[in-house]
PDB file as gemmi writes it, atoms N, CA and C in Angstrom:
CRYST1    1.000    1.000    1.000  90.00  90.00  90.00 P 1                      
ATOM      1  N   UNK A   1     142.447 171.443  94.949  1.00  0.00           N  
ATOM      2  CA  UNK A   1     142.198 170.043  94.797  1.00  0.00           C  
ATOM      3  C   UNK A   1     142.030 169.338  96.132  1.00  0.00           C  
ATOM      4  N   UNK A   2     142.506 170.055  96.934  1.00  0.00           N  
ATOM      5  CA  UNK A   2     142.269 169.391  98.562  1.00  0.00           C  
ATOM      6  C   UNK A   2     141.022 169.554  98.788  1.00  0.00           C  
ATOM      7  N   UNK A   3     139.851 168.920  98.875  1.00  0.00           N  
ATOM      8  CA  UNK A   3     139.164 168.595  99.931  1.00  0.00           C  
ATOM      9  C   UNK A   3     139.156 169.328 101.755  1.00  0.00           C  
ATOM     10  N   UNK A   4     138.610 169.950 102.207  1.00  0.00           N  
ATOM     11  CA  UNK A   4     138.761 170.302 103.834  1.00  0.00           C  
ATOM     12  C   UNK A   4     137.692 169.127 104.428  1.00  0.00           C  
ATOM     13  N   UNK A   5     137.761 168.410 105.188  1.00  0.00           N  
ATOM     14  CA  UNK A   5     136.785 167.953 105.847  1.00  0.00           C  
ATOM     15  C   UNK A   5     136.644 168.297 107.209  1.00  0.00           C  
ATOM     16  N   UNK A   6     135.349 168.339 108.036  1.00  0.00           N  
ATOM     17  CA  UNK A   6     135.296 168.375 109.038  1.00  0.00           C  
ATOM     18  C   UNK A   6     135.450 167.629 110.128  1.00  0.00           C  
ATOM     19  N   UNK A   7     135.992 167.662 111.194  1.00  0.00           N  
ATOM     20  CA  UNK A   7     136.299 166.631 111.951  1.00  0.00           C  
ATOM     21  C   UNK A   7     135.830 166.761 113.544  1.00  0.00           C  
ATOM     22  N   UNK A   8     134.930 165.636 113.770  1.00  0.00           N  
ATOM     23  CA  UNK A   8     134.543 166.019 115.435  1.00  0.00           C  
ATOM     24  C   UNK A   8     135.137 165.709 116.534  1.00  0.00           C  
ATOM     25  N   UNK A   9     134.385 165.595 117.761  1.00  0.00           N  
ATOM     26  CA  UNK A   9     135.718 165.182 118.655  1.00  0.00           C  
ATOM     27  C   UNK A   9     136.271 164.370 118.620  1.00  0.00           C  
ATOM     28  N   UNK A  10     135.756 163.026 118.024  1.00  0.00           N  
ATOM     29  CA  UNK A  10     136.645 161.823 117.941  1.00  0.00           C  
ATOM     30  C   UNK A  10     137.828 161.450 116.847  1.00  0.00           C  
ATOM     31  N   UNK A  11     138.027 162.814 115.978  1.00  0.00           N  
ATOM     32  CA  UNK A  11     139.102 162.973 114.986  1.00  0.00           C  
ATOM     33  C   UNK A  11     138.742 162.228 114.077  1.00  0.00           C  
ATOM     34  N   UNK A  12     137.465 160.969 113.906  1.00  0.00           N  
ATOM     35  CA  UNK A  12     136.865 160.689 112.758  1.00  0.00           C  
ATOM     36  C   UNK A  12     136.173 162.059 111.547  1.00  0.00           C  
ATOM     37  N   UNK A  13     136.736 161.312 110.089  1.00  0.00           N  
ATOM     38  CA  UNK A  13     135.112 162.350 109.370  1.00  0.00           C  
ATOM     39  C   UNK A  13     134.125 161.935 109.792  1.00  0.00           C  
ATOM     40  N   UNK A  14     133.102 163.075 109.159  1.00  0.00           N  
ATOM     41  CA  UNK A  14     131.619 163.027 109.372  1.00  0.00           C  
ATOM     42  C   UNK A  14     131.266 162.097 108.365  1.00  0.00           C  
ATOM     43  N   UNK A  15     131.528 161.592 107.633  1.00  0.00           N  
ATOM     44  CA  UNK A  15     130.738 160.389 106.562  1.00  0.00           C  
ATOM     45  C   UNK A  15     131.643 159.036 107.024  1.00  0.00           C  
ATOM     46  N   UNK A  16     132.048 159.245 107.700  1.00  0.00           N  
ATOM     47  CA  UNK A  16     132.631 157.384 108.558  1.00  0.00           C  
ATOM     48  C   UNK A  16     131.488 157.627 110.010  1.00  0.00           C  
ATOM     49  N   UNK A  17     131.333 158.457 110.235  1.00  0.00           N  
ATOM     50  CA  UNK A  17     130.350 158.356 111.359  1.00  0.00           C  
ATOM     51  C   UNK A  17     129.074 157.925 110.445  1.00  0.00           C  
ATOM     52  N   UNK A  18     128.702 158.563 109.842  1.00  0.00           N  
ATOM     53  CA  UNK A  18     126.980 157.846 109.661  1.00  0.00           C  
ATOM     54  C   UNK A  18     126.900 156.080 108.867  1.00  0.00           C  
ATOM     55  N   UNK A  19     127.814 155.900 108.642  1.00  0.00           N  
ATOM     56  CA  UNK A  19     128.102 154.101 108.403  1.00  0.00           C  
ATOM     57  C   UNK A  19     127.045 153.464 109.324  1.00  0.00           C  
ATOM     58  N   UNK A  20     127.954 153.401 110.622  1.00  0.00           N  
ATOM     59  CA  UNK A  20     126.607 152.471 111.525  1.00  0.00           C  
ATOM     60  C   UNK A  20     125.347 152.953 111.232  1.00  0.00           C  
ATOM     61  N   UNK A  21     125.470 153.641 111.257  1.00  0.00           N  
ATOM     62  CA  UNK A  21     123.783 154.037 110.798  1.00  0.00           C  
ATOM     63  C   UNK A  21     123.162 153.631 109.965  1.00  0.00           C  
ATOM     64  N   UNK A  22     123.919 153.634 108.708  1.00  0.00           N  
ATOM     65  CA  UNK A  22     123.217 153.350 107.554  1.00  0.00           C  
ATOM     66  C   UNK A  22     123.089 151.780 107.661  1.00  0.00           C  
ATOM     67  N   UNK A  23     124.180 150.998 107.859  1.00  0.00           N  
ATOM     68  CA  UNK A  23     124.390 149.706 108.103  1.00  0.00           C  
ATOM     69  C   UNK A  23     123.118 149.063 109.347  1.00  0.00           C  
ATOM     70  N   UNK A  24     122.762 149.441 110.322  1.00  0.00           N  
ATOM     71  CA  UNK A  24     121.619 149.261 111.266  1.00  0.00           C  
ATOM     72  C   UNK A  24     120.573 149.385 111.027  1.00  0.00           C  
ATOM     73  N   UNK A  25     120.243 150.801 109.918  1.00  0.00           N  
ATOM     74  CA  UNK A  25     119.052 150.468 109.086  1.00  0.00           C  
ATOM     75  C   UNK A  25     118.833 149.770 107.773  1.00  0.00           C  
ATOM     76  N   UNK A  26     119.844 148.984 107.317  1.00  0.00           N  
ATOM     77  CA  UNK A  26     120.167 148.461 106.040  1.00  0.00           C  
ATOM     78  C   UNK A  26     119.799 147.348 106.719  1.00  0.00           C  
ATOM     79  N   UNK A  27     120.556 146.725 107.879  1.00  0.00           N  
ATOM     80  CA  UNK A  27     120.083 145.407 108.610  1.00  0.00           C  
ATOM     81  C   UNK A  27     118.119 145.275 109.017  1.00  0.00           C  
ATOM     82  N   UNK A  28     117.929 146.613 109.884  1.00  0.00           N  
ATOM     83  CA  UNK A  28     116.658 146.830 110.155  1.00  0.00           C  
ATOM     84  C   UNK A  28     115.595 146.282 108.571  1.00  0.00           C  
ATOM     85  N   UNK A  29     115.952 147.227 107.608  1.00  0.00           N  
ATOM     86  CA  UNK A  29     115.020 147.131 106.918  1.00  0.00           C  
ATOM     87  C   UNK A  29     115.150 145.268 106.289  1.00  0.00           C  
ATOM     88  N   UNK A  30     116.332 144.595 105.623  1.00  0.00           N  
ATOM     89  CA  UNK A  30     116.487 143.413 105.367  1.00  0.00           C  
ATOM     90  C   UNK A  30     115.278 142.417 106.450  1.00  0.00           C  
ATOM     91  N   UNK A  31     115.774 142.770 108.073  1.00  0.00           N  
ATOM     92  CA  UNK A  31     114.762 141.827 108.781  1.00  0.00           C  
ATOM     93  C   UNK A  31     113.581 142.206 108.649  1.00  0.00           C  
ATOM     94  N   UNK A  32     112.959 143.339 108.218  1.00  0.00           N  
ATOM     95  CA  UNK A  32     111.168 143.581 108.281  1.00  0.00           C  
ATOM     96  C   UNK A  32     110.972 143.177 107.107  1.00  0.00           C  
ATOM     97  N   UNK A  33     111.681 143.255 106.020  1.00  0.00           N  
ATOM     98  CA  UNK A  33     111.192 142.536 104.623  1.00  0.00           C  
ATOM     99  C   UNK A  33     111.096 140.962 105.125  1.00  0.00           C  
ATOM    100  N   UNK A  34     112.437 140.154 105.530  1.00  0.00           N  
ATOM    101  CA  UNK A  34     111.962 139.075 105.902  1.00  0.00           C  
ATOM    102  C   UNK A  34     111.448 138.185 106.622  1.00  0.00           C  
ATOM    103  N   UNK A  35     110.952 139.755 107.314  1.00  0.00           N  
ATOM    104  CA  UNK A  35     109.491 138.881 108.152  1.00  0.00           C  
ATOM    105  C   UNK A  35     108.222 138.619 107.702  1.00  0.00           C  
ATOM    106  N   UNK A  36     107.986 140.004 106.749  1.00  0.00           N  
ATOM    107  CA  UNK A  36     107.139 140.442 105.836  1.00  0.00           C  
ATOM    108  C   UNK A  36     106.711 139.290 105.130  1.00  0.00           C  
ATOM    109  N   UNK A  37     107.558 138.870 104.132  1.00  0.00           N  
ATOM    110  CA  UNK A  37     107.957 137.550 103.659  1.00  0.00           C  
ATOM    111  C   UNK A  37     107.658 136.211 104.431  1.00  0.00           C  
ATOM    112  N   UNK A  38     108.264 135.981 104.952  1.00  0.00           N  
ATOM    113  CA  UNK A  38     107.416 134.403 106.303  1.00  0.00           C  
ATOM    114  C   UNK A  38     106.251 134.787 106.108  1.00  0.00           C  
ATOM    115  N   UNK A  39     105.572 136.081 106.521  1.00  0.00           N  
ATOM    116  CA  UNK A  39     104.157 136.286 107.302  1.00  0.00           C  
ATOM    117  C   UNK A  39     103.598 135.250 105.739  1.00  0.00           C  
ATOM    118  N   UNK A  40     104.319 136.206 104.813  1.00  0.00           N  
ATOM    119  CA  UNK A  40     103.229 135.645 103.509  1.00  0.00           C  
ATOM    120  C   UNK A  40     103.096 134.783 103.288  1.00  0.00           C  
ATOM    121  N   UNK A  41     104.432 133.228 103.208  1.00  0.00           N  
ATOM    122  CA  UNK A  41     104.640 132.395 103.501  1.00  0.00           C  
ATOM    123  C   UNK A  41     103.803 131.623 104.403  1.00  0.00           C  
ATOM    124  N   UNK A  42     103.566 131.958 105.243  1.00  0.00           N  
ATOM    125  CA  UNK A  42     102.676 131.061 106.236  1.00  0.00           C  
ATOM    126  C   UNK A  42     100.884 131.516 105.792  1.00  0.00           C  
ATOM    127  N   UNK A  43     100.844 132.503 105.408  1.00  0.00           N  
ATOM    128  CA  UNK A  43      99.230 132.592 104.886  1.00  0.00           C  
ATOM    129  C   UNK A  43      99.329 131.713 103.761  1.00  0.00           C  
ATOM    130  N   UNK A  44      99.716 131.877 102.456  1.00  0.00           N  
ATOM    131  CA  UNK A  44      99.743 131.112 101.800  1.00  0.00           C  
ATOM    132  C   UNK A  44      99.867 129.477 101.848  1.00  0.00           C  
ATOM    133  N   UNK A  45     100.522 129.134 102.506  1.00  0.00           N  
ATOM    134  CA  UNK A  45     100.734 128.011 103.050  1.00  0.00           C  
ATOM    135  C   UNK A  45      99.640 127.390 103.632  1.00  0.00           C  
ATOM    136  N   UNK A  46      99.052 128.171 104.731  1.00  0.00           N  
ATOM    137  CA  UNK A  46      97.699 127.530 105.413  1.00  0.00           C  
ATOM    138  C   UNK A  46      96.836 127.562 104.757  1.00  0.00           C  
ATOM    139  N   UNK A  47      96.506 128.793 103.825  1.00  0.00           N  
ATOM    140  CA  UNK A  47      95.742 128.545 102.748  1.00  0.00           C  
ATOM    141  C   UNK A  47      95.644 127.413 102.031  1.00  0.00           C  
ATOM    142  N   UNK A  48      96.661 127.147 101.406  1.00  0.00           N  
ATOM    143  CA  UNK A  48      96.733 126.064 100.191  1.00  0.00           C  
ATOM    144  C   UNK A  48      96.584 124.359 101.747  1.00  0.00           C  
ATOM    145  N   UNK A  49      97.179 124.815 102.792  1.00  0.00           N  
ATOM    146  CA  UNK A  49      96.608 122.996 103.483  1.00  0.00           C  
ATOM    147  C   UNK A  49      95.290 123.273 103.944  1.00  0.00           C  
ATOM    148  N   UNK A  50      94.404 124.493 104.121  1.00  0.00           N  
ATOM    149  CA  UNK A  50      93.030 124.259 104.357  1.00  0.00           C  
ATOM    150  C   UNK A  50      92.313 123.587 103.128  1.00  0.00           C  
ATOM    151  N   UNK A  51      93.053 124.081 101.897  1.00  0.00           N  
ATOM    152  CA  UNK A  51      92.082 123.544 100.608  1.00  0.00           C  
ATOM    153  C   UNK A  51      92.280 121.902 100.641  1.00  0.00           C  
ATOM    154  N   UNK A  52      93.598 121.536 100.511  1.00  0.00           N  
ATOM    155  CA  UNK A  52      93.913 120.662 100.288  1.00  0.00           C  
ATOM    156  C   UNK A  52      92.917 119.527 101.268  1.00  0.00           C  
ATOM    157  N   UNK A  53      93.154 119.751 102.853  1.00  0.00           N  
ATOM    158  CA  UNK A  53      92.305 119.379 104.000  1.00  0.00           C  
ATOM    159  C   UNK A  53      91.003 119.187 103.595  1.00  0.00           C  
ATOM    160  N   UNK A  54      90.674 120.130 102.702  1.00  0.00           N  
ATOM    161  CA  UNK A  54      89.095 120.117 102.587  1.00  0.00           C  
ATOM    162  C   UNK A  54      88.975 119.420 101.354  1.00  0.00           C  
ATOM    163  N   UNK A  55      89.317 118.867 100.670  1.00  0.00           N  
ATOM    164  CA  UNK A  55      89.680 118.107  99.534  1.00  0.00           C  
ATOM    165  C   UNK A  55      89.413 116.804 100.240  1.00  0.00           C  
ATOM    166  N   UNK A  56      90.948 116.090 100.799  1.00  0.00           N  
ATOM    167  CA  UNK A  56      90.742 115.313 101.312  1.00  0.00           C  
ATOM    168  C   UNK A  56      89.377 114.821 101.990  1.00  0.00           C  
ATOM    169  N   UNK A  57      89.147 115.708 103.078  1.00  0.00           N  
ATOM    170  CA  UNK A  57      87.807 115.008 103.351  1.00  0.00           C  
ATOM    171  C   UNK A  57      86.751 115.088 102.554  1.00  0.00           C  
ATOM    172  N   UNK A  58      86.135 115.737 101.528  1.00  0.00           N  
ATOM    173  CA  UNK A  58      85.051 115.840 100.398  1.00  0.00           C  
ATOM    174  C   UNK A  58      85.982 114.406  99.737  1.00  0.00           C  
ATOM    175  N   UNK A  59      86.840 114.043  99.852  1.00  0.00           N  
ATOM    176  CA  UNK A  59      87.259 112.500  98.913  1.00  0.00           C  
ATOM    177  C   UNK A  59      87.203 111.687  99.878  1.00  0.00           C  
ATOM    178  N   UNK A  60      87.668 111.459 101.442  1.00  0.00           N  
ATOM    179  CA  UNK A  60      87.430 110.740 101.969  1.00  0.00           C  
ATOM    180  C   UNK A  60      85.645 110.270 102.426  1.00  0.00           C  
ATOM    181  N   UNK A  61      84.695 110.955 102.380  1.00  0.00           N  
ATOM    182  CA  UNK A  61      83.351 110.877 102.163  1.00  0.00           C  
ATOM    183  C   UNK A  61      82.577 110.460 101.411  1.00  0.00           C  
ATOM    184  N   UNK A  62      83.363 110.905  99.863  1.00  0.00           N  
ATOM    185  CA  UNK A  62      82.785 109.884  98.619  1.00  0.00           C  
ATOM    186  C   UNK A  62      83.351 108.291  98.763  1.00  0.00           C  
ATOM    187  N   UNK A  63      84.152 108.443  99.145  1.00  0.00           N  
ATOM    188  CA  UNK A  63      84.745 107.024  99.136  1.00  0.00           C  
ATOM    189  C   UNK A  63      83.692 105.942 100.005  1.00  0.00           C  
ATOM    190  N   UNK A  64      83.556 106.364 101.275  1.00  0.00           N  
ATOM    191  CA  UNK A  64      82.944 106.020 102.781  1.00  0.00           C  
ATOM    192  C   UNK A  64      81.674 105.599 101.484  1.00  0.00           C  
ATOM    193  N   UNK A  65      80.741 106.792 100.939  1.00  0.00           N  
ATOM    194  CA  UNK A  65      79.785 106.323 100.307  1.00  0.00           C  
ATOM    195  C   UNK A  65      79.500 105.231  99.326  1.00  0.00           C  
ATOM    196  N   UNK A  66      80.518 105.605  98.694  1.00  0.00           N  
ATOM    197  CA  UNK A  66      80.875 104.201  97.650  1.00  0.00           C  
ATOM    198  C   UNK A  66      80.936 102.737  98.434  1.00  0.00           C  
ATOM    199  N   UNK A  67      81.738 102.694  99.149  1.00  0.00           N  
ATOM    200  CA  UNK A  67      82.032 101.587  99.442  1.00  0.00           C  
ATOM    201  C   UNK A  67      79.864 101.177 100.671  1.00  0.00           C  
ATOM    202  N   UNK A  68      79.723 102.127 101.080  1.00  0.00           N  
ATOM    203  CA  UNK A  68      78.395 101.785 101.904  1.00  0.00           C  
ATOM    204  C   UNK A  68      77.311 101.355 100.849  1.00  0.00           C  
ATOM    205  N   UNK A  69      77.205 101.948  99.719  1.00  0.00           N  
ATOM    206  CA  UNK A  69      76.443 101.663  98.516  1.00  0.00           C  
ATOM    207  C   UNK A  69      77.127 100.322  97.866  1.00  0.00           C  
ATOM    208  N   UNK A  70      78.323  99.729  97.958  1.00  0.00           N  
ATOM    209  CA  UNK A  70      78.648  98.598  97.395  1.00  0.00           C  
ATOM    210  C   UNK A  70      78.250  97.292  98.572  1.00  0.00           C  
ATOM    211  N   UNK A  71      78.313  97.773  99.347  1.00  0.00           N  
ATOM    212  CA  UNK A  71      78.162  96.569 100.233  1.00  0.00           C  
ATOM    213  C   UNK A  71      76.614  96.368 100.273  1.00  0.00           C  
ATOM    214  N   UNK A  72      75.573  97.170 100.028  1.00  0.00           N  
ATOM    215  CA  UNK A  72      74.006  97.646 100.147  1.00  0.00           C  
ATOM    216  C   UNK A  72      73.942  96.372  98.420  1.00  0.00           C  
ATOM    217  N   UNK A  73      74.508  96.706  97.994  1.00  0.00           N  
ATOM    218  CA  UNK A  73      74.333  96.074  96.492  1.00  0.00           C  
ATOM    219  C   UNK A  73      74.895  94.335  96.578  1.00  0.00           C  
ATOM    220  N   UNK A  74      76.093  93.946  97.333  1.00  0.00           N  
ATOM    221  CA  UNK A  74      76.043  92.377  97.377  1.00  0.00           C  
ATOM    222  C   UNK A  74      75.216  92.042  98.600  1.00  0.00           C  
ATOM    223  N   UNK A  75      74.905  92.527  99.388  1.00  0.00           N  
ATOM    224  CA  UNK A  75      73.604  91.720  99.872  1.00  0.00           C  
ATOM    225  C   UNK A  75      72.713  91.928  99.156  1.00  0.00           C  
ATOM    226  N   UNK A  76      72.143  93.005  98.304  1.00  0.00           N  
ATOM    227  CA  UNK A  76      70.897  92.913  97.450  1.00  0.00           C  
ATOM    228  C   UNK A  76      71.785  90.890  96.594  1.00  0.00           C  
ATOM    229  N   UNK A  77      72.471  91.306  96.149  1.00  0.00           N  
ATOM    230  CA  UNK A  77      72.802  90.065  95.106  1.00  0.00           C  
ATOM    231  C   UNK A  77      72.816  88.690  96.149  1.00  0.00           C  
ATOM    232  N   UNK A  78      73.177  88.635  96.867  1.00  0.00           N  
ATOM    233  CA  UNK A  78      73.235  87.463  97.986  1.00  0.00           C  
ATOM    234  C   UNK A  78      71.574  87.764  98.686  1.00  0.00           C  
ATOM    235  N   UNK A  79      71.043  88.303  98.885  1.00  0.00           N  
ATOM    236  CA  UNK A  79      69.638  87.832  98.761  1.00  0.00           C  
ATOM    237  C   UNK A  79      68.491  87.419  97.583  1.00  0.00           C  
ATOM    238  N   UNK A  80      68.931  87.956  96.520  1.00  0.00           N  
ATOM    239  CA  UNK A  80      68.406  87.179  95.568  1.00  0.00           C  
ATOM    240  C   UNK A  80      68.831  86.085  95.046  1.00  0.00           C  
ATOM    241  N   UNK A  81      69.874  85.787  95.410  1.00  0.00           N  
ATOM    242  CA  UNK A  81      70.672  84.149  95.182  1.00  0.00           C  
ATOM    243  C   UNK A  81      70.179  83.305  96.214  1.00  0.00           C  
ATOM    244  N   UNK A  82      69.888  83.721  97.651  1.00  0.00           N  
ATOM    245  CA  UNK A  82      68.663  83.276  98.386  1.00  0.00           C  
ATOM    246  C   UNK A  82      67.601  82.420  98.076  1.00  0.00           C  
ATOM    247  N   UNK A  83      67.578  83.338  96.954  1.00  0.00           N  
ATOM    248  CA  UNK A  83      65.708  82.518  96.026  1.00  0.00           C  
ATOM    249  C   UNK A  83      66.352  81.447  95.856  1.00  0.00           C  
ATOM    250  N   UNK A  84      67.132  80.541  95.331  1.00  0.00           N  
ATOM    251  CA  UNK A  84      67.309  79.452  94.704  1.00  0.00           C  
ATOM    252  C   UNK A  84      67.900  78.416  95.902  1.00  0.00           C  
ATOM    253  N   UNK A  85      69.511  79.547  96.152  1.00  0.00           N  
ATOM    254  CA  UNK A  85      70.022  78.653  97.190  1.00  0.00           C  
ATOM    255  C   UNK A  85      69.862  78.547  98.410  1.00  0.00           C  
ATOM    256  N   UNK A  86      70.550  77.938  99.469  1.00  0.00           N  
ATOM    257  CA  UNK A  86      70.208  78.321 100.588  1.00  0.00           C  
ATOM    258  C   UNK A  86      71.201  79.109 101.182  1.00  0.00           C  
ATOM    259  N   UNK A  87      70.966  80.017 102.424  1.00  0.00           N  
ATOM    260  CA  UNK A  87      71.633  81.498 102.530  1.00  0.00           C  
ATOM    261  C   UNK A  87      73.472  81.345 102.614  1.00  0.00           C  
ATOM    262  N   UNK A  88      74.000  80.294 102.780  1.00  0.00           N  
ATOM    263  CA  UNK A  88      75.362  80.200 103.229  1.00  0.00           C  
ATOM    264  C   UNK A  88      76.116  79.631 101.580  1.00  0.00           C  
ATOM    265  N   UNK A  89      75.570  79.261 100.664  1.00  0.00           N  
ATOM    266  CA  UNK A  89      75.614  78.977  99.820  1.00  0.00           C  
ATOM    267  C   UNK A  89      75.737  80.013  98.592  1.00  0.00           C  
ATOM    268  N   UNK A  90      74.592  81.126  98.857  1.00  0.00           N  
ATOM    269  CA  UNK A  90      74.901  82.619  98.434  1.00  0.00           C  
ATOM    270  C   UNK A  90      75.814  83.554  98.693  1.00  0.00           C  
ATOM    271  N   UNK A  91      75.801  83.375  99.937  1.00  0.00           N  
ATOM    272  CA  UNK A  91      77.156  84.098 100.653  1.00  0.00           C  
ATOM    273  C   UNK A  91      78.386  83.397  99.941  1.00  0.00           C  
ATOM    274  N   UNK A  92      78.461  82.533  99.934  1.00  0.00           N  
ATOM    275  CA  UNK A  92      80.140  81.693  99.609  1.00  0.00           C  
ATOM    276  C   UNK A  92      80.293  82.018  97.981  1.00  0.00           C  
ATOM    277  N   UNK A  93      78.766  81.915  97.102  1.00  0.00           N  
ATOM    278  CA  UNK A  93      79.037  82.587  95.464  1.00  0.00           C  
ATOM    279  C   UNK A  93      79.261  83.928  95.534  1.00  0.00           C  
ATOM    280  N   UNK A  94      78.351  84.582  97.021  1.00  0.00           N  
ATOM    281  CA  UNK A  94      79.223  86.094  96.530  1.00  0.00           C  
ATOM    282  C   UNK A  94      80.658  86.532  96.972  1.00  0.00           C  
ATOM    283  N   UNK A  95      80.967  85.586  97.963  1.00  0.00           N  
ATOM    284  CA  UNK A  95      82.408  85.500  97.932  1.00  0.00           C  
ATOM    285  C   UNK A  95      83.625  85.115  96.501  1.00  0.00           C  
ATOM    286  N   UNK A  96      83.027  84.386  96.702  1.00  0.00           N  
ATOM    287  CA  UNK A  96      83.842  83.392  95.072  1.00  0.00           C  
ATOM    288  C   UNK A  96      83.827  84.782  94.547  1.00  0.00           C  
ATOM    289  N   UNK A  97      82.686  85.209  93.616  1.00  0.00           N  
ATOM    290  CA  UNK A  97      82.542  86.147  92.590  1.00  0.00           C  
ATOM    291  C   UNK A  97      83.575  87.466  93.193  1.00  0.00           C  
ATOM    292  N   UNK A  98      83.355  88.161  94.534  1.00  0.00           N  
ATOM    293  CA  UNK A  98      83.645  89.411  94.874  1.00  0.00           C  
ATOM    294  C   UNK A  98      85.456  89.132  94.581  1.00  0.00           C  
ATOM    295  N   UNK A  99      85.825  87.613  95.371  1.00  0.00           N  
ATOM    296  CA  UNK A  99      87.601  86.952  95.351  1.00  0.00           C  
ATOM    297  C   UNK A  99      87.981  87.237  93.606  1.00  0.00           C  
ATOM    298  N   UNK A 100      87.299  86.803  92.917  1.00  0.00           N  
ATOM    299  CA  UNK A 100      87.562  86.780  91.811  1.00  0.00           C  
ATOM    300  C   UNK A 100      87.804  88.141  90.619  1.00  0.00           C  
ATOM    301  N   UNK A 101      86.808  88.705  91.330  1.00  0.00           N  
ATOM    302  CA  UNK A 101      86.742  90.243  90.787  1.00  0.00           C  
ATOM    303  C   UNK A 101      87.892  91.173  90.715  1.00  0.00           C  
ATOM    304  N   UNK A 102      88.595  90.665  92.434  1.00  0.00           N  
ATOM    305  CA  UNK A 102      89.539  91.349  93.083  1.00  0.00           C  
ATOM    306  C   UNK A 102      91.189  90.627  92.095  1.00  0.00           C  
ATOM    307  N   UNK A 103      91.033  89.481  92.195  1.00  0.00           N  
ATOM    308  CA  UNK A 103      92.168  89.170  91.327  1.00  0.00           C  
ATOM    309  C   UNK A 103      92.321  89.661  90.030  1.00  0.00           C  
ATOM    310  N   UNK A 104      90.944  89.796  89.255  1.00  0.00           N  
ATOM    311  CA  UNK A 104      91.285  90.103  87.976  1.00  0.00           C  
ATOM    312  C   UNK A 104      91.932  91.825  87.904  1.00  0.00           C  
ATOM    313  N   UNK A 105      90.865  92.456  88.889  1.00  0.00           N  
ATOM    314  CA  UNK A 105      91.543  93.943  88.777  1.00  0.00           C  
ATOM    315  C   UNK A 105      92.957  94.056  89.157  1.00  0.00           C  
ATOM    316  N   UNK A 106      93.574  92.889  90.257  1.00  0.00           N  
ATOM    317  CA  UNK A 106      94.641  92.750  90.760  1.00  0.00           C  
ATOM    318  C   UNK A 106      95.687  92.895  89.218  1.00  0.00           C  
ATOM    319  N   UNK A 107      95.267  92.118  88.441  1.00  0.00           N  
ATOM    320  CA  UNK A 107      95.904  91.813  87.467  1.00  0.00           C  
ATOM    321  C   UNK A 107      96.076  92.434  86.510  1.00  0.00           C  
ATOM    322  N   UNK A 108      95.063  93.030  85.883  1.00  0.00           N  
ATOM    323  CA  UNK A 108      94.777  94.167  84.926  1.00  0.00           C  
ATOM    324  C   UNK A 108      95.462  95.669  85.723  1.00  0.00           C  
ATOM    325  N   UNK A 109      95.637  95.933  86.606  1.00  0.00           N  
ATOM    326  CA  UNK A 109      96.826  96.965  87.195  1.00  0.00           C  
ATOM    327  C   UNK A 109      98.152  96.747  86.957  1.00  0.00           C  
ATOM    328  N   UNK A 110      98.603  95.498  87.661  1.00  0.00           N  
ATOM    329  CA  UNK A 110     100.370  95.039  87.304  1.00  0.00           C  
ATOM    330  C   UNK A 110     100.901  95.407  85.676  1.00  0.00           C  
ATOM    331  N   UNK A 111     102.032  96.010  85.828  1.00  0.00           N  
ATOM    332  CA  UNK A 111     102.737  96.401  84.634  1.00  0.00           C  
ATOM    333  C   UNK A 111     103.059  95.142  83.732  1.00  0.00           C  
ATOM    334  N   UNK A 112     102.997  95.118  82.554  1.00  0.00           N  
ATOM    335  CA  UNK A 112     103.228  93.830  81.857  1.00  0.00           C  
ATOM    336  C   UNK A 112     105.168  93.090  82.137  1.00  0.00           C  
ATOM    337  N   UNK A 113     105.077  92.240  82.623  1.00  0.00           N  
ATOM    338  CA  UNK A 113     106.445  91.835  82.802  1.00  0.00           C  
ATOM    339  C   UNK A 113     107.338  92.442  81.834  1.00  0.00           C  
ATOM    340  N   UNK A 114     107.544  92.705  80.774  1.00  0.00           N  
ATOM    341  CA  UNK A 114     108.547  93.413  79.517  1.00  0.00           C  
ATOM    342  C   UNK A 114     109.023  94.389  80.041  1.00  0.00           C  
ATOM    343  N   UNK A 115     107.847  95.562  80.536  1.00  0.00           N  
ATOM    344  CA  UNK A 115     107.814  96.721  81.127  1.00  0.00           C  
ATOM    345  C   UNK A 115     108.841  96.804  82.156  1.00  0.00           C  
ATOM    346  N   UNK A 116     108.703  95.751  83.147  1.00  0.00           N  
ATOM    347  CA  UNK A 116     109.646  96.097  84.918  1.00  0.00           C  
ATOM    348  C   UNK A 116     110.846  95.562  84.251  1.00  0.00           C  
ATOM    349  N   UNK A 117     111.298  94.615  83.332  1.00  0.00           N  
ATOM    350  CA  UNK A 117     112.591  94.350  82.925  1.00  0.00           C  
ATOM    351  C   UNK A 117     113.276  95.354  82.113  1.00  0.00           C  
ATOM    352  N   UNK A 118     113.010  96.259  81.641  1.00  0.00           N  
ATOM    353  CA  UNK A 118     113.429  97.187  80.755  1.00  0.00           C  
ATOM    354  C   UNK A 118     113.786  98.363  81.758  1.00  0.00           C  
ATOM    355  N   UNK A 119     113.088  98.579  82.771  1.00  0.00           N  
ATOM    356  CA  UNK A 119     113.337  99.374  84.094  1.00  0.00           C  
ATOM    357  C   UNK A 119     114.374  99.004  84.632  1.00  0.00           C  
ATOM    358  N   UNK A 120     114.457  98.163  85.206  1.00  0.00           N  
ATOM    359  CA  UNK A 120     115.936  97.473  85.439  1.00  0.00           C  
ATOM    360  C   UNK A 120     117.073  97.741  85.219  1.00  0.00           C  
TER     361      UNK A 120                                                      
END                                                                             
């Protein structure tokens, strides 16, 4: 029932000696997985902010356009208000109209007062 083990010069067994070992490559392998890991982490990552980046600007461009095509359209309207009135007079109705536009959308966004009190 005894067991003999072998013993080297340092009067340790031979299976308490290979510990560090195993333990140094147990550590070793843990850090190459989680480097492994970051690496992927950071591809993925730059991946998904190049798309995103490129998003943004394909939206920041439509926008730029929109708004260059809206402004192309109230001078079309303030020069044909021209015909009648005279030019500072057109300008000030397409003001009025554009001020007015802006309040109503202002308004038609805001949550109905009931709504923010019930939040509360």
């Amino acid at each position: 029932m005894t067991e003999k083990e072998s013993h080297p010069a340092d009067g340790a067994p031979e299976s308490f000696q290979d510990w560090p070992t195993l333990v140094s490559r147990g550590v070793d392998d843990v850090t190459r997985i989680l480097q492994s890991e970051a690496r992927m982490l950071q591809t993925s990552m730059g991946a998904a902010l190049e798309t995103l980046l490129a998003n943004a600007i394909a939206t920041l461009t439509v926008i730029a356009v929109m708004i260059c095509g809206a402004v192309c359209m109230v001078c079309a309207a303030i020069l044909l208000l021209h015909q009648w009135l005279p030019l500072w007079q057109a300008f000030a109705t397409a003001g009025v109209a554009i001020l007015l536009i802006g309040i109503a959308i202002r308004a038609l966004m805001r949550p109905p007062a009931g709504l923010k009190s019930a939040e509360s």
